[in-house]
C-alpha positions as CSV (number, residue, x, y, z in Angstrom):
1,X,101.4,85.9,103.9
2,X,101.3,88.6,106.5
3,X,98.8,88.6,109.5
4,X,97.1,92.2,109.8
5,X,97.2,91.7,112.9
6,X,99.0,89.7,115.9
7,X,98.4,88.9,119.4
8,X,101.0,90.2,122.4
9,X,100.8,88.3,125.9
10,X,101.0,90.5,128.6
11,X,101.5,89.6,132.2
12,X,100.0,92.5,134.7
13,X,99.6,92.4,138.5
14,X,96.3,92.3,140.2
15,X,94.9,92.1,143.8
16,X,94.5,88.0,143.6
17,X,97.7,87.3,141.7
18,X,99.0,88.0,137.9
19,X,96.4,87.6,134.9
20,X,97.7,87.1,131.1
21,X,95.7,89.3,128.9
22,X,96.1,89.9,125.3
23,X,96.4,92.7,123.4
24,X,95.9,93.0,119.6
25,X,98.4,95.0,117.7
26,X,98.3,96.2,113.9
27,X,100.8,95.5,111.6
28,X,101.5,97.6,108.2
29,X,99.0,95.9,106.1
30,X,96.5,96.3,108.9
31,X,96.8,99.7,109.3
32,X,96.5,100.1,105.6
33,X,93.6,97.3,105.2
34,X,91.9,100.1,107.9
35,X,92.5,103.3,105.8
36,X,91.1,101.3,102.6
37,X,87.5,100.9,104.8
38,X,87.8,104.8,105.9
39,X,88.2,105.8,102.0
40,X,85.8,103.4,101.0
41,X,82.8,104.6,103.3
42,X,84.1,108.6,102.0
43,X,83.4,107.5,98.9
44,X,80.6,106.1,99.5
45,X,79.6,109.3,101.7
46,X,81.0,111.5,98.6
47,X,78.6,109.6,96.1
48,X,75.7,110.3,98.3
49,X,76.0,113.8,98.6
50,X,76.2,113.6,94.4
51,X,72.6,112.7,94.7
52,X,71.7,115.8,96.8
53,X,73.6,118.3,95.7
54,X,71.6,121.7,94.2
55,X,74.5,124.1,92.5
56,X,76.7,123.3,89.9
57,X,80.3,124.6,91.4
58,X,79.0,122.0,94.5
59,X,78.5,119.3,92.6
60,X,82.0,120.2,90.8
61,X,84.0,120.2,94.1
62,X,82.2,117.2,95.2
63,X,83.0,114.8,92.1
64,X,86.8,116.2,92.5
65,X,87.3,115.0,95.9
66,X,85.1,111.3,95.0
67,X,88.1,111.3,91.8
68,X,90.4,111.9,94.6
69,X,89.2,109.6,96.7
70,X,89.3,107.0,94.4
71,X,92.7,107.4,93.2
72,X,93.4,107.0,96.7
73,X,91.6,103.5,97.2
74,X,92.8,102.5,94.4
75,X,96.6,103.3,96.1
76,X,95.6,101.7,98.9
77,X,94.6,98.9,97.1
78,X,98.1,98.3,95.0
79,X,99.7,99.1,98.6
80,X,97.6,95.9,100.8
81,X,98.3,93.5,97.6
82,X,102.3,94.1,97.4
83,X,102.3,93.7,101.6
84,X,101.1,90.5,101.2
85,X,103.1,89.3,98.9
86,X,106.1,89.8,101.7
């Protein structure tokens, strides 16, 4: 199973001598762990405007893009599940 994220060790100079500091660094399945978040809270976003929208062709363009949206997460979904079967 993959790790969404590892750890690098890096050396780096300083005034009093040389300090090991680490720095975190995405892999695939991290990167697309972090879009599935971002389309989940547009959803989310996209639902809540639903329940404040006045005119019809608004409310139209606004359950298109949640469709969207959703087809996307759902992408996203399919995508994490096959990366961590690598």
């Amino acid at each position: 199973m993959l790790s969404p994220n590892f750890e690098v060790g890096v050396l780096l100079p300083t005034n009093s001598g040389i300090k090991e500091e680490y720095i975190m660094n995405k892999n695939a399945r991290g990167y697309v762990q972090d879009s599935y978040h971002s389309l989940h809270e547009a959803k989310q976003s996209l639902e809540n405007a639903l329940q404040t929208v006045e005119k019809t062709d608004n409310r139209e363009r606004i359950e298109q893009s949640l469709q969207a949206v959703e087809h996307a997460l759902q992408k996203c979904d399919h995508t994490v599940h096959i990366l961590e079967q690598e």
